[in-house]
N, C-alpha and C positions, 0 to 999 in steps of 0.2 A: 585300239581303234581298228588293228586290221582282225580284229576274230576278239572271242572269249576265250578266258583262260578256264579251268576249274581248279578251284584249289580252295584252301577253308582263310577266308578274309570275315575274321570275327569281328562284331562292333559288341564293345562291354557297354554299360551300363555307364561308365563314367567320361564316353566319348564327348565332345563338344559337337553337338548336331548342329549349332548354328555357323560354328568354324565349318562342319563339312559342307554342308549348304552354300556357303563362301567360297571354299575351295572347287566344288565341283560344275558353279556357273564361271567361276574366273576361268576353268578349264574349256568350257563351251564358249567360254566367246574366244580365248584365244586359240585353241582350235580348230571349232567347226563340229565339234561332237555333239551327241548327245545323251548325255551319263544319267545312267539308272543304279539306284543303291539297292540292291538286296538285304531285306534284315533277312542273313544266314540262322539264326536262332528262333528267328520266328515261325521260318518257311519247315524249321525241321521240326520242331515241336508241333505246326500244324499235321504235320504229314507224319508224325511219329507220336500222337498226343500221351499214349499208355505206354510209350517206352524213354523218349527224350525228355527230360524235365527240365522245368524251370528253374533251375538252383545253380551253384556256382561252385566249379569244380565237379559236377554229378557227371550224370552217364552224356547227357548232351553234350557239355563242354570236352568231354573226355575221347567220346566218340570223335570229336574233330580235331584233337590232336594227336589221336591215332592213325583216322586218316590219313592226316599229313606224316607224321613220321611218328612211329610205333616207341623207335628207340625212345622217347621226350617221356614216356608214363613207366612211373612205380608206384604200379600202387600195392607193392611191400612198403612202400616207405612212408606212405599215407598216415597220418596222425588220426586221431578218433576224431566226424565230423560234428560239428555243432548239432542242438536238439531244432529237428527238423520244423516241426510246429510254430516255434517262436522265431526261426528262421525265417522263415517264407510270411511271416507277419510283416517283420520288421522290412522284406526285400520290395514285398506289397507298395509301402509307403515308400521309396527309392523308382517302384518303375508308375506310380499313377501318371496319366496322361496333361493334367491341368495345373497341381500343385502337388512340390512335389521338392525335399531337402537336396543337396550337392553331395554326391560322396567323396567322403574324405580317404576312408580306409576301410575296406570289407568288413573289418571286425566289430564297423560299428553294429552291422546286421547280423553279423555266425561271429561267435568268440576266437573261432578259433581257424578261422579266414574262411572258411569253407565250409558247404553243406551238400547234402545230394549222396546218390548212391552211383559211383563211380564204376562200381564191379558190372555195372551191367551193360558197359559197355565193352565188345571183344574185337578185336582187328579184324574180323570178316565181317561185322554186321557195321563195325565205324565205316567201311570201304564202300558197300551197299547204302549203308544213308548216304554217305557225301557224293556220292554219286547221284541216284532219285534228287537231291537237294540242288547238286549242278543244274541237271538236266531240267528242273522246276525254274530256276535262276534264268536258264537259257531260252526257256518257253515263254516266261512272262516278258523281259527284255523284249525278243522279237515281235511280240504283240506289241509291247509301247513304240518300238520303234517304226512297224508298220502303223500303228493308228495315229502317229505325229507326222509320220511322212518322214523319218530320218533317218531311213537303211540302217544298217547295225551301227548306230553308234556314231553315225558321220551325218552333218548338218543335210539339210533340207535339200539345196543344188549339191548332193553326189556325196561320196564316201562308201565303206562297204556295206552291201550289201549283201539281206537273202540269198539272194540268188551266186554265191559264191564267190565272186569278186573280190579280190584283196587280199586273199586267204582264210575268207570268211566260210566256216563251212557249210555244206546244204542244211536245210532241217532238219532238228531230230539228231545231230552229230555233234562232236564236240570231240577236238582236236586233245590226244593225252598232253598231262601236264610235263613242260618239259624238266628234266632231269630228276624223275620221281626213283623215287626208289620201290622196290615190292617188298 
């Protein structure tokens, strides 16, 4: 509430959106904020549509936890990934909008937990997207909260704000994430 962090806060597929939805107005009343969700997977795929895919485990997901810490990927150790076709069928039915099964376990859709091409994610181009993806995060945010009237993040009468307040910083900036590693 006093600024934006950046860092990769992934929502999978098997998240309870009605539990977050729960959690993040109990947040606003008993705070005073006012919480915006980023889908990080969506915002990067749109802005990356020929390189970020939509697959699990692939270069998308890959790229953000390189990102965050490079040490966390082997992909030496990578098992051969599910046939990509019948993958992305099956994941189809898992993310439709209206109706749509619970997942249990990844392998109900790739046999073999995972699908996607992972190699084509490198730690200078993961660092580059989650950056463009923060700074996208941080653009949209500041518009919702200028067209609700709720400075960054803090209720209606006051909280930080735009305009630097609280440790919030000017437009267009974003404060490094603290204890990151290079």
């Amino acid at each position: 509430m006093h600024g934006l962090e950046k860092g990769p806060r992934c929502r999978a597929e098997d998240v309870d959106n009605s539990r977050q939805g729960d959690d993040a107005g109990e947040a606003q009343r008993q705070h005073g904020v006012q919480v915006v969700i980023a889908e990080s997977h969506v915002i990067t795929h749109t802005l990356y549509p020929e390189e970020m895919e939509f697959t699990h485990a692939g270069s998308m997901e890959t790229a953000a936890v390189l990102a965050y810490d490079r040490s966390l990927v082997h992909l030496e150790d990578a098992s051969e990934p599910s046939e990509r076709q019948a993958a992305e069928a099956a994941h189809g039915m898992f993310r439709r909008p209206d109706v749509y099964p619970v997942l249990r376990d990844f392998r109900q859709i790739a046999a073999t937990g995972w699908y996607g091409r992972p190699e084509r994610a490198t730690p200078a181009r993961a660092e580059q997207i989650a950056e463009a993806v923060a700074d996208h995060v941080v653009a949209r945010a500041r518009e919702i909260w200028e067209a609700l009237g709720t400075g960054a993040g803090g209720g209606a009468a006051g909280g930080s704000g735009p305009s630097g307040d609280r440790g919030f910083p000017p437009a267009g900036t974003v404060p490094p994430r603290a204890g990151r590693s290079g």
